[in-house]
N, C-alpha and C positions, 0 to 999 in steps of 0.2 A: 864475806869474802868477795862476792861479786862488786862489792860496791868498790874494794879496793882496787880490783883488776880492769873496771871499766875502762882505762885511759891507753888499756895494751899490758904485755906482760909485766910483771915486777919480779924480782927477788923478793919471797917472802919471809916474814919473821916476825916471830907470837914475841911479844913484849912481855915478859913476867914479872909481877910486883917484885921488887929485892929486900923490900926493909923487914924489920921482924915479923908484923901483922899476919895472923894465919890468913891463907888465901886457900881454899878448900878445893876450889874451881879450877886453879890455875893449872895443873898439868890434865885436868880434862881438857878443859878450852886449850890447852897446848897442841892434845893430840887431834884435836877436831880441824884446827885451823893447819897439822899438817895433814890429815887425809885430803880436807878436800883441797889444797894446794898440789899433791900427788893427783890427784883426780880430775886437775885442770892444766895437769902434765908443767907443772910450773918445778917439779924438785920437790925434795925435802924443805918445811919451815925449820928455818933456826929459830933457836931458842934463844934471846939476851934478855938477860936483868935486869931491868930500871931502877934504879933507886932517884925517888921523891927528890933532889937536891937538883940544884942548874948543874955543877960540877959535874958530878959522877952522870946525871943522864947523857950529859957533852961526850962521856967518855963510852957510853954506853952507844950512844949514835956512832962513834967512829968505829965502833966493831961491826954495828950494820953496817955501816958503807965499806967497811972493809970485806964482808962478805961479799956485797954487792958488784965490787969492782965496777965501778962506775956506770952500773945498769940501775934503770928505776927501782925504788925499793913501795915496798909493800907492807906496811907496820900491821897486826892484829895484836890491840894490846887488853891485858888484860881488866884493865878498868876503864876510866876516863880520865883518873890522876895519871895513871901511866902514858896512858896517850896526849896528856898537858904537858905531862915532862918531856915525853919524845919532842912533841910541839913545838915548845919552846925551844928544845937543841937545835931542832932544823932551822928554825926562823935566825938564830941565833948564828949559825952559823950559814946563810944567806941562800940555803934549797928554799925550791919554789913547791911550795904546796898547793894543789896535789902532783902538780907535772914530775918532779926530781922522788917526794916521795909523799905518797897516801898514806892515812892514819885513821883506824877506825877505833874508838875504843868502846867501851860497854857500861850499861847501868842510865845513861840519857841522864846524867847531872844536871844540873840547873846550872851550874857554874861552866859546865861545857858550850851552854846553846850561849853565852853572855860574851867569852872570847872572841878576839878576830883572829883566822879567822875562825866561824864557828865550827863544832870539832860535831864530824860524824860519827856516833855510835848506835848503839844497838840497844834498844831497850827492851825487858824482860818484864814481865806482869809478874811478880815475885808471888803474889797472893796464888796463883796458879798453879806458877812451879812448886809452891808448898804445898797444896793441896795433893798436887801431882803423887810427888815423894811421900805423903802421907799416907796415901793411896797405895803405893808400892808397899810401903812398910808391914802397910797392916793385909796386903792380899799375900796366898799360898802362893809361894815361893814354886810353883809347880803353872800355876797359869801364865800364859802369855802377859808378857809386859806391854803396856800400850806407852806410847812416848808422849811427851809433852808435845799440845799442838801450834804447830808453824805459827795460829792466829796470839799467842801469847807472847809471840817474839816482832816487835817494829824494827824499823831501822827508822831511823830520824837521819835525814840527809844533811849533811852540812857543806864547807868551803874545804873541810881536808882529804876528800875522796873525789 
């Protein structure tokens, strides 16, 4: 989230997968991205659907900027495909990335760092966070949970934050 708000306020809004594919993560990562939005006194994150296609993200961009009312917008999306689709609508429709609107998405693709421009996301040590959730599964549901640590989450900086 910081990386998206460095430019000054945004209207925020968690970009969620829309196609079939389960997506397990995505109404956690919904509500994280709106706590700390609420916690940076920025508002509630809306929630819109991307779907994978030029079309429907085109269309899915115009409900952000329609929230937005012609304020900077602030994308958290849920992968790094969703954040290519948003991408692409903004570019597509001629916002200036990051000034008009920032896009972080998640997971550090390979195919993310090769776009112009290159797309900011967040990458995750998955071997970690499994270890992690193993760990929870198999401890007494009676001791303190310890969380996953900050050092297994990077951000890789790019040109869309």
């Amino acid at each position: 989230m910081v990386e998206v708000v460095n430019s000054g306020p945004r209207v925020i809004v968690y970009a969620m997968l829309a196609d079939g594919r389960s997506a397990p993560l995505g109404l956690r990562r919904a509500e994280g991205v709106d706590l700390e939005s609420r916690r940076r006194d920025l508002g509630e994150a809306a929630l819109v659907q991307v779907s994978l296609t030029r079309a429907l993200a085109a269309e899915s961009l115009s409900r952000m900027l329609a929230l937005a009312e012609g304020r900077p917008l602030g994308v958290c999306c849920y992968n790094d495909e969703v954040a290519i689709a948003v991408l692409g609508a903004a570019l597509d429709r001629g916002l200036r990335v990051p000034r008009d609107i920032a896009i972080i998405g998640v997971d550090a693709t390979a195919v993310g760092q090769l776009i112009t421009p290159q797309l900011s996301s967040i990458e995750v040590d998955a071997h970690l966070l499994t270890d992690h959730i193993v760990a929870e599964l198999r401890s007494d549901s009676s001791e303190s949970r310890a969380s996953p640590s900050d050092a297994d989450i990077h951000l890789i900086r790019g040109g869309t934050t």
